[in-house]
C-alpha beads as a LAMMPS data file, in Angstrom:
LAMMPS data file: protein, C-alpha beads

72 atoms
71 bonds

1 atom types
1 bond types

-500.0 500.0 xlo xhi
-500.0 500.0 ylo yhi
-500.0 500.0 zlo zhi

Masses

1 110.0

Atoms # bond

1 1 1 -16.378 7.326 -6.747
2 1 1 -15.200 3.754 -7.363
3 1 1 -15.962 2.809 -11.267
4 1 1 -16.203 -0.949 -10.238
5 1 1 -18.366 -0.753 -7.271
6 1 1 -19.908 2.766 -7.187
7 1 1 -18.981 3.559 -3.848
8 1 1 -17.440 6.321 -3.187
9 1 1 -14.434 5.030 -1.102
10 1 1 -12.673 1.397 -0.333
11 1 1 -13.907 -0.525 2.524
12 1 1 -12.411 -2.481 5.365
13 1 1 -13.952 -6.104 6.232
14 1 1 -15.865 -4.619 9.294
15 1 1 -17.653 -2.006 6.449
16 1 1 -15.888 1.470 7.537
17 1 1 -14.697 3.648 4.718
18 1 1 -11.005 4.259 4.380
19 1 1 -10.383 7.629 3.853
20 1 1 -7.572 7.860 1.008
21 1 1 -4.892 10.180 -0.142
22 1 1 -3.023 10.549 -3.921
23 1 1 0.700 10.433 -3.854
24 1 1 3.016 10.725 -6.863
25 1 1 5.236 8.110 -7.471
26 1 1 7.685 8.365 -10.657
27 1 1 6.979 6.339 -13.790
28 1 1 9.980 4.450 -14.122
29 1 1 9.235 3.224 -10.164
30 1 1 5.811 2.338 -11.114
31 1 1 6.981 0.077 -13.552
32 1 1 8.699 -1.954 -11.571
33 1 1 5.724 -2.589 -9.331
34 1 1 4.035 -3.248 -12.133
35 1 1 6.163 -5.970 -13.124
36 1 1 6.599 -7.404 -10.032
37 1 1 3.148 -7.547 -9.484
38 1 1 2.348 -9.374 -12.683
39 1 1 5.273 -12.266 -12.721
40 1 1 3.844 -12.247 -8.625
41 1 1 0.417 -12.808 -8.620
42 1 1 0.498 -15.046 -5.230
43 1 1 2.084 -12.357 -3.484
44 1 1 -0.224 -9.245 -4.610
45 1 1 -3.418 -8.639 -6.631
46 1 1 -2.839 -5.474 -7.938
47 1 1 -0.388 -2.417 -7.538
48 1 1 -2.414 -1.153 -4.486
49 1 1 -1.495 -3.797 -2.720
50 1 1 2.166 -3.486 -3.080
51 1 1 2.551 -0.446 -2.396
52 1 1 0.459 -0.274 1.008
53 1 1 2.718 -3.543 1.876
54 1 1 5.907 -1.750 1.141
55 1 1 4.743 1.405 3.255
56 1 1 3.328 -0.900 5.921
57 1 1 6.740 -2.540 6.051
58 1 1 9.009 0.725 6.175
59 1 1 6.323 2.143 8.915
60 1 1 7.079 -1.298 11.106
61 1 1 11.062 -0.820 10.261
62 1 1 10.687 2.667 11.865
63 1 1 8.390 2.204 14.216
64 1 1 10.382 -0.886 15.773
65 1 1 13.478 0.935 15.142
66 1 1 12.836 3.663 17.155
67 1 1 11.240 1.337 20.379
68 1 1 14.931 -0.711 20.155
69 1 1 16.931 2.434 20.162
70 1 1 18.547 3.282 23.552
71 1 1 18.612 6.919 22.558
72 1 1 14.996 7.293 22.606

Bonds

1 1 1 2
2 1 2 3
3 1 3 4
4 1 4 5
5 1 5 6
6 1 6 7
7 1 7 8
8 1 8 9
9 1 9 10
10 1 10 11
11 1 11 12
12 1 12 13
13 1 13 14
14 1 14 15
15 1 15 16
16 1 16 17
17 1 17 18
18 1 18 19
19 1 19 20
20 1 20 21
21 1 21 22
22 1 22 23
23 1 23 24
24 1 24 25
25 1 25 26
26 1 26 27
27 1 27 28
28 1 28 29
29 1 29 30
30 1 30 31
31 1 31 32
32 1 32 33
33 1 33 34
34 1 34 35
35 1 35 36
36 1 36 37
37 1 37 38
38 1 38 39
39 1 39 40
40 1 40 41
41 1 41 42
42 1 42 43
43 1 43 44
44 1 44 45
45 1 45 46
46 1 46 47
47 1 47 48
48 1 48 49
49 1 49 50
50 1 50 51
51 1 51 52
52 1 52 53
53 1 53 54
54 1 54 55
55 1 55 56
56 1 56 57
57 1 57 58
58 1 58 59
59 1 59 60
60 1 60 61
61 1 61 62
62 1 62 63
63 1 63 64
64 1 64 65
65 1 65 66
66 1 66 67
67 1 67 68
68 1 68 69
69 1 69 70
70 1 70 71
71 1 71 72
């Protein structure tokens, strides 16, 4: 359950839940988001948002990648 809102998962602008998942990420990593995130606060609000940018971006890499290679 979300502590600010009370609901019990994030939701997307049309009101659907998201269903989430945990992942670990190492200390020293998270760091580094977090202090991007804070001298960047026009780029991201929080470390959330970073890190579902970065994944978005290496999912895109991939997925274009793969569409562009003339092996597939």
């Amino acid at each position: 359950m979300c502590p600010k809102c009370g609901d019990k998962m994030p939701r997307t602008l049309r009101g659907e839940a998201v269903p989430r998942k945990n992942i670990r990420i190492p200390k020293p990593m998270m760091d580094k988001v977090e202090r991007i995130v804070e001298e960047h606060p026009e780029l991201y609000n929080n470390r959330q948002q970073f890190i579902e940018a970065a994944i978005r971006e290496n999912i895109e890499k991939y997925v274009l990648g793969s569409t562009l290679s003339p092996d597939k």
